[in-house]
VMD Tcl script that draws the C-alpha trace (Angstrom):
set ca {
  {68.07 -37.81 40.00}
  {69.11 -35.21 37.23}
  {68.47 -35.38 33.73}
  {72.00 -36.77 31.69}
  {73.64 -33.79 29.39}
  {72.08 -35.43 26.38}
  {68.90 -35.36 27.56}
  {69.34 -31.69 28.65}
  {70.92 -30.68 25.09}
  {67.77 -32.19 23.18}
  {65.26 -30.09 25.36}
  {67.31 -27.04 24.58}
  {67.60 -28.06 20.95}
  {63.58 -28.36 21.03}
  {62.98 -25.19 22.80}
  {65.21 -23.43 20.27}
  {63.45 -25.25 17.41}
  {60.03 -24.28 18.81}
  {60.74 -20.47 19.32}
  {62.00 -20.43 15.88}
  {58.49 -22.15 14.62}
  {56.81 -19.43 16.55}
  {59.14 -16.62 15.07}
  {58.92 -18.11 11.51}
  {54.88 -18.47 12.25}
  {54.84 -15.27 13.78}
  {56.39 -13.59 10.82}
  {54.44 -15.81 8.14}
  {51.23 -14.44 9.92}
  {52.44 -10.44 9.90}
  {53.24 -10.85 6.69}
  {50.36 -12.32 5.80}
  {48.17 -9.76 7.25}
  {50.33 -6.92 5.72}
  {49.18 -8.37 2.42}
  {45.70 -8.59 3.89}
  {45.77 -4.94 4.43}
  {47.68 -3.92 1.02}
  {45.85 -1.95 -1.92}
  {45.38 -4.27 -4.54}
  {46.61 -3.89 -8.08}
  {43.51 -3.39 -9.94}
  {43.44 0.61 -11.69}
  {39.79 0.16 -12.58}
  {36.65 -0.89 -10.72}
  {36.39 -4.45 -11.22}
  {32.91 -6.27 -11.81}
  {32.64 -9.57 -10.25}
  {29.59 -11.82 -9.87}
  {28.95 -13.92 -6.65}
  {26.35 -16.80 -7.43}
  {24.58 -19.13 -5.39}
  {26.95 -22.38 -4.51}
  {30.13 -20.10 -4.92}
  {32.54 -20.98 -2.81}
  {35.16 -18.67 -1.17}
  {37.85 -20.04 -3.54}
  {36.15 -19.90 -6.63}
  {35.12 -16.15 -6.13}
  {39.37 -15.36 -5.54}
  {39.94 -17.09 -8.26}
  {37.76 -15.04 -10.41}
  {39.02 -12.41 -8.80}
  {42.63 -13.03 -9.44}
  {41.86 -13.87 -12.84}
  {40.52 -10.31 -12.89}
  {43.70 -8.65 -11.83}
  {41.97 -7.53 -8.99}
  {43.69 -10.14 -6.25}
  {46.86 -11.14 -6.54}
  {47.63 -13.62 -3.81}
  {44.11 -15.48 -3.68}
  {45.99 -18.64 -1.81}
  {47.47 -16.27 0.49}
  {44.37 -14.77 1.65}
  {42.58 -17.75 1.62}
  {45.02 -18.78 4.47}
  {45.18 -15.58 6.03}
  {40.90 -15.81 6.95}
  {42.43 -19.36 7.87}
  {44.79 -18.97 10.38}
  {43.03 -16.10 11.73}
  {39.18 -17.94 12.32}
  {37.47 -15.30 9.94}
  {35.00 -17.03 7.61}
  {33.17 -14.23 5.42}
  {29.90 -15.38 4.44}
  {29.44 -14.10 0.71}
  {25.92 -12.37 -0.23}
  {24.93 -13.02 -3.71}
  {24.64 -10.59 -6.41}
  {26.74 -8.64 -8.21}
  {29.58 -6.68 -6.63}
  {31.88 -3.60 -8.08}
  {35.31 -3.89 -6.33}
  {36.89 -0.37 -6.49}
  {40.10 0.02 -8.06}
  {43.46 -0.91 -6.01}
  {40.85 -2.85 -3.34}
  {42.58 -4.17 -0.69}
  {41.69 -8.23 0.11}
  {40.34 -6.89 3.14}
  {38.44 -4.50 1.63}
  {36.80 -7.05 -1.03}
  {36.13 -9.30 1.76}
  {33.87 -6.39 3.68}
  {32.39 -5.85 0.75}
  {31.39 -9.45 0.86}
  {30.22 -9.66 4.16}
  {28.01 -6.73 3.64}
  {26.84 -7.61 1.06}
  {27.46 -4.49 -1.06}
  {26.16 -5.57 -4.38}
  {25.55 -3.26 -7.50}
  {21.92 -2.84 -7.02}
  {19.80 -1.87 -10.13}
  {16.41 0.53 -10.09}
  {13.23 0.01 -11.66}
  {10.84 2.52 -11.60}
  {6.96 2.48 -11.27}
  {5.19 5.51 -12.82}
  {1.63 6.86 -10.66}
  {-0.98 5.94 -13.21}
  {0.67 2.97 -14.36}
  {-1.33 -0.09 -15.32}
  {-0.83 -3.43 -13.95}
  {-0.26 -4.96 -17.19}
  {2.23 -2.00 -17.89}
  {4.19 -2.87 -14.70}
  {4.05 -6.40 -15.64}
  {5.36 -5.46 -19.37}
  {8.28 -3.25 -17.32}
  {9.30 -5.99 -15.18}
  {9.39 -8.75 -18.16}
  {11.45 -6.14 -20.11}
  {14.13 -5.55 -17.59}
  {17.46 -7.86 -18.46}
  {18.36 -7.75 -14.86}
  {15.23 -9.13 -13.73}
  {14.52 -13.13 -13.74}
  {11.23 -13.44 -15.03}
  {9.46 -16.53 -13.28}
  {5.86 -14.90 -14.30}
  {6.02 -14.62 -17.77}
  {2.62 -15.93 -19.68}
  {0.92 -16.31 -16.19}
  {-2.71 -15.07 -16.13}
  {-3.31 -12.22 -13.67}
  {-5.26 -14.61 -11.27}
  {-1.88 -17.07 -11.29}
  {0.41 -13.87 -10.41}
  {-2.44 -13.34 -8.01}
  {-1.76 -16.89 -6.57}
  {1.60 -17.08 -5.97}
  {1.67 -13.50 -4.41}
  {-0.50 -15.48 -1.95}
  {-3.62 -13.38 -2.51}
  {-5.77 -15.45 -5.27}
  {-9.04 -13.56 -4.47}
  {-7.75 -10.23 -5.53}
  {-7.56 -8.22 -8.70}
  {-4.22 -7.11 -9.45}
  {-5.23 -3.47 -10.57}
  {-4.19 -0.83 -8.41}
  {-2.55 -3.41 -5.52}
  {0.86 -2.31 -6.12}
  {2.73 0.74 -4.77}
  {4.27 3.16 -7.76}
  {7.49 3.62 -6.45}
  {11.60 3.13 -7.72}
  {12.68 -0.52 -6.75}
  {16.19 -1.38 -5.63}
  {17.05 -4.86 -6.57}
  {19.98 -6.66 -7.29}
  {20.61 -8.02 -10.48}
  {18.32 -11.84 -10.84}
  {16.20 -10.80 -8.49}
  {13.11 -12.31 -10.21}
  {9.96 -10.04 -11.12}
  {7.96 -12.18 -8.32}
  {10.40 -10.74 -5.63}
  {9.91 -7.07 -6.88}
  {5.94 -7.85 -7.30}
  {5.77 -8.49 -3.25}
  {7.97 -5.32 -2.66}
  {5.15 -3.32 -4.42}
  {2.30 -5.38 -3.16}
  {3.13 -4.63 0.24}
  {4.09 -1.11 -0.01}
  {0.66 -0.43 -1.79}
  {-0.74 -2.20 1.69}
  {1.02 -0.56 4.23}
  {0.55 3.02 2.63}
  {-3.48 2.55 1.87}
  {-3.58 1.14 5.45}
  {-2.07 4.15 6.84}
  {-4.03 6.98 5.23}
  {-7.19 4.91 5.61}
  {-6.78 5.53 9.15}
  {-6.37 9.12 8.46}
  {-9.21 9.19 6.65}
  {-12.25 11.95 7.29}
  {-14.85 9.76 8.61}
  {-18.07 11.58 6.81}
  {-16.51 9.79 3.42}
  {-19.71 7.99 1.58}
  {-16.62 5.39 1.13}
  {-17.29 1.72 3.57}
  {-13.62 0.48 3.18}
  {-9.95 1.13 2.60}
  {-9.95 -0.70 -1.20}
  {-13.13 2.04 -2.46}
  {-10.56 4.22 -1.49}
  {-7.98 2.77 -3.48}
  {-10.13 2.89 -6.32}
  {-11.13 6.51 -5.90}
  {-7.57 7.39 -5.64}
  {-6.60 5.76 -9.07}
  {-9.62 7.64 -10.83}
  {-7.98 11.19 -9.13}
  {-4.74 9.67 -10.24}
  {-6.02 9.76 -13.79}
  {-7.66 12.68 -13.73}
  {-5.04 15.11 -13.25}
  {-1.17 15.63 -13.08}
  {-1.85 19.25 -10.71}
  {-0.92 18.00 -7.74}
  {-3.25 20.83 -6.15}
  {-6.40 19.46 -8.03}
  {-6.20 16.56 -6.62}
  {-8.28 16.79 -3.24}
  {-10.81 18.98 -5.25}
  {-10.98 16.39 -8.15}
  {-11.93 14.37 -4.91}
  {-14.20 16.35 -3.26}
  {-16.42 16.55 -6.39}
  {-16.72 12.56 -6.87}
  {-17.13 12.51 -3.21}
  {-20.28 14.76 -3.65}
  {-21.43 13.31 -6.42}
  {-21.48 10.01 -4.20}
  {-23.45 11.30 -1.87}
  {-25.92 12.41 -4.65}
  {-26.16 8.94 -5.93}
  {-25.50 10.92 -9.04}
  {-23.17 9.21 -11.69}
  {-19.02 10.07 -11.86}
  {-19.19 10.21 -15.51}
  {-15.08 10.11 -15.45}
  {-13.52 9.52 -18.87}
  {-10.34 7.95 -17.47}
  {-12.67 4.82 -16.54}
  {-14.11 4.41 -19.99}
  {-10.84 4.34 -21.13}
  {-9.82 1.76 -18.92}
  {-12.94 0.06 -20.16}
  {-12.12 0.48 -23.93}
  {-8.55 -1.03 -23.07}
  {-6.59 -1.36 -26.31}
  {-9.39 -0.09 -28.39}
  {-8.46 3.76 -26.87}
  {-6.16 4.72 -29.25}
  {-5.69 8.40 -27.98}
  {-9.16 10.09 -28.22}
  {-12.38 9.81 -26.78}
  {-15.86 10.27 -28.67}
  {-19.26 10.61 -27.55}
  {-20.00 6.91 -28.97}
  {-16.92 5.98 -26.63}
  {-19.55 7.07 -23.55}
  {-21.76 4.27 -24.55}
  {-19.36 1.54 -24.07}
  {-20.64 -1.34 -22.22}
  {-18.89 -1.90 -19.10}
  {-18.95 -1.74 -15.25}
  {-15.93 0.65 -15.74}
  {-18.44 2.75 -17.86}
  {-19.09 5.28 -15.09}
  {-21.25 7.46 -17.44}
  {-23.83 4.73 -17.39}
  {-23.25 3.35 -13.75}
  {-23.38 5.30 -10.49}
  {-21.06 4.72 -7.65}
  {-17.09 3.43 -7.99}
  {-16.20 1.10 -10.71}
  {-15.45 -2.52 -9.88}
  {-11.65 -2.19 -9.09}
  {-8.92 0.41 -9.51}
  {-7.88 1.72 -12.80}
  {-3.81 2.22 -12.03}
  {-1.84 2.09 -9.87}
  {-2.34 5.65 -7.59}
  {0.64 7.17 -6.10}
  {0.79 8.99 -2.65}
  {-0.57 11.61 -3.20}
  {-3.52 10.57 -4.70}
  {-4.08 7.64 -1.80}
  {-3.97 10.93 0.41}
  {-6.80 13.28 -1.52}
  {-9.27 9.91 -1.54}
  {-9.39 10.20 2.20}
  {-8.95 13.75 2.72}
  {-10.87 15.55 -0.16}
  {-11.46 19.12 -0.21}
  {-14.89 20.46 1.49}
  {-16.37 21.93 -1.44}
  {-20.02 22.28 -3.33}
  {-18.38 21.38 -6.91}
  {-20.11 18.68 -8.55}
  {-18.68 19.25 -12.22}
  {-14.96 20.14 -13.60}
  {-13.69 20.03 -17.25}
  {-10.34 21.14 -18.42}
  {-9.60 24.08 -19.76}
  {-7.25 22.80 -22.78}
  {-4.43 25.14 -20.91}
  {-3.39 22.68 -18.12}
  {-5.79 21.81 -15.35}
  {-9.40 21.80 -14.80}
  {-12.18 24.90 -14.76}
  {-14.74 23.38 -11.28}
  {-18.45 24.41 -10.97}
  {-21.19 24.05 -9.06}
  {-23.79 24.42 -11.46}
  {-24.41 22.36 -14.56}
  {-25.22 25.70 -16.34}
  {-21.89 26.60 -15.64}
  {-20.57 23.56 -16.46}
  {-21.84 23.48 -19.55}
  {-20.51 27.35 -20.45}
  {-16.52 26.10 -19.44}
  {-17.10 23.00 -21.49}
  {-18.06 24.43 -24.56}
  {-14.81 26.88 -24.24}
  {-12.82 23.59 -24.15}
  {-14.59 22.11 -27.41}
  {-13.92 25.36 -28.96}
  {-10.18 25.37 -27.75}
  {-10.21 21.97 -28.71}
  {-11.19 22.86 -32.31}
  {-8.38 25.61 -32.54}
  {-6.30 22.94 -31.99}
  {-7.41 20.77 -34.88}
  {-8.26 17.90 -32.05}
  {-11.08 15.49 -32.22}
  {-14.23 16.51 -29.51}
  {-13.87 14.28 -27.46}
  {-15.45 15.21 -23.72}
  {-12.74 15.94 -21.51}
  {-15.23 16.64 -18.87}
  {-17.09 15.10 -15.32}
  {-20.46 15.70 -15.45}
  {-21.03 16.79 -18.98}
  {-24.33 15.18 -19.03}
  {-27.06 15.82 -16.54}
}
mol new
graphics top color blue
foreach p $ca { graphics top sphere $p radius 0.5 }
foreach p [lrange $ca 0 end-1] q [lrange $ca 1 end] { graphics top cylinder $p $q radius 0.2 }
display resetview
């Protein structure tokens, strides 16, 4: 039996209604995503801060507050209707100017924050790189006051000196990234590089582990800033290791002097009491005295082949090397008297000025 004329007249009056639902909702959606797609109305680069616990709808509303978003609702139901739920990486973001929503949203997902540098001189100290990372506004600093053994500890390494663990390098963090976070960046840099040219190292070195070469390689580090001394600054502690014969390296009585160095050395200075004293000890010091750089890592393992046992600078810019203590002692009294023109103190700039 047929349906009655009302009956039919109600399903044609819902079928109407429903295709003009879909064409209303059809419309409300392209329009919707031609606002999606629409340079915003920002003219600058906006700065905008997500932290953790932000919602979506907070961050548009600091957005729109910001000029940079003006339809935060509308977008909001946009990523809606369409199933797309950006999850926001924290930091710090800098929207470009006349952003689109979908643009800021990418930005978002990538997590394209303003990332700041920090950047760890070769030679540096630990407690200088400390003293950088507490001094950085950008960095949260969750180590401050903590003994070296603590910073040690929640590194995860509480056996190990700090000096010389951590890889001079320039660090890309985002700002409140805390100094601990930037610590274990460095820490295992430093590892994976000294593992890596340990097992390129020339296997005749009087050296029994990877961490006497770290140490070496801060001593070169200190010696000289000619990147082509370096292996030969190495090859003459190497021999002199073989010799049993003392390093006699100023750079580690300074490290033993610590804040009483104030800039020169003197011949009392070589008398300082100390296992860093390595005019008065043979063999390495204890630990490293910085922290070495690349290069440096790579000249501790691969010195130069050479019958040097003695170098001194030459008051000029690098060192004078010799194989002789006679000759030694001829280049070294040069430097005193250079050092003399120049109204300096005599302090020994030299390895191996004493027998």
């Amino acid at each position: 039996m047929g349906k009655s004329a009302p009956a039919r007249r109600r399903l044609r009056i819902l079928v109407a209604l429903l295709v003009l639902l879909a064409l209303i909702a059809g419309g409300a959606l392209a329009l919707l995503s031609y606002n999606y797609d629409t340079p915003g109305p920002a003219s600058r680069t906006v700065r905008v801060e997500v932290k953790a616990g932000d919602t979506l709808h907070a961050v548009f509303n600091r957005l729109s507050a910001l000029g940079a978003l003006p339809h935060p609702r509308a977008v909001e139901l946009y990523l809606r209707l369409t199933g797309v739920a950006p999850r926001m990486e924290i930091g710090v973001y800098d929207i470009p100017a006349y952003s689109s929503p979908a643009q800021i949203v990418r930005m978002f997902q990538e997590g394209r924050v303003v990332l700041d540098k920090l950047t760890v001189v070769e030679g540096t100290t630990f407690g200088q790189f400390l003293a950088e990372l507490d001094a950085d506004p950008d960095i949260v600093p969750s180590l401050r006051g903590e003994s070296d053994a603590a910073v040690m500890a929640a590194l995860g390494h509480p056996a190990q000196n700090p000096e010389g663990r951590f890889f001079p390098d320039t660090y890309s963090f985002s700002p409140g990234t805390t100094d601990l976070t930037i610590l274990r960046m460095a820490y295992d840099q430093m590892s994976a590089e000294l593992a890596k040219v340990w097992h390129e190292r020339r296997r005749s070195l009087p050296l029994t582990n990877a961490y006497q070469a770290l140490i070496l390689a801060s001593m070169i580090e200190k010696e000289t800033g000619v990147a082509d001394e370096r292996a030969r600054i190495a090859g003459v502690f190497v021999n002199r290791l073989r010799r049993d014969m003392p390093l006699q390296s100023d750079p580690t009585v300074i490290y033993a002097l610590g804040d009483r160095y104030h800039g020169q050395l003197y011949a009392r200075d070589l008398a300082v009491k100390s296992p860093y004293n390595t005019y008065l000890h043979t063999g390495l010091p204890p630990t490293p005295i910085c922290l070495p750089g690349l290069a440096s890592l790579q000249a501790a393992v691969r010195p130069d082949k050479t019958r040097d046992l003695y170098f001194v600078a030459t008051g000029k810019g690098g060192h004078h090397f010799s194989r002789t203590l006679a000759e030694h002692d001829v280049q070294l009294r040069k430097y005193i008297r250079q050092l003399r023109k120049d109204r300096l103190a005599e302090p020994s700039r030299a390895t191996g000025s004493t027998p």
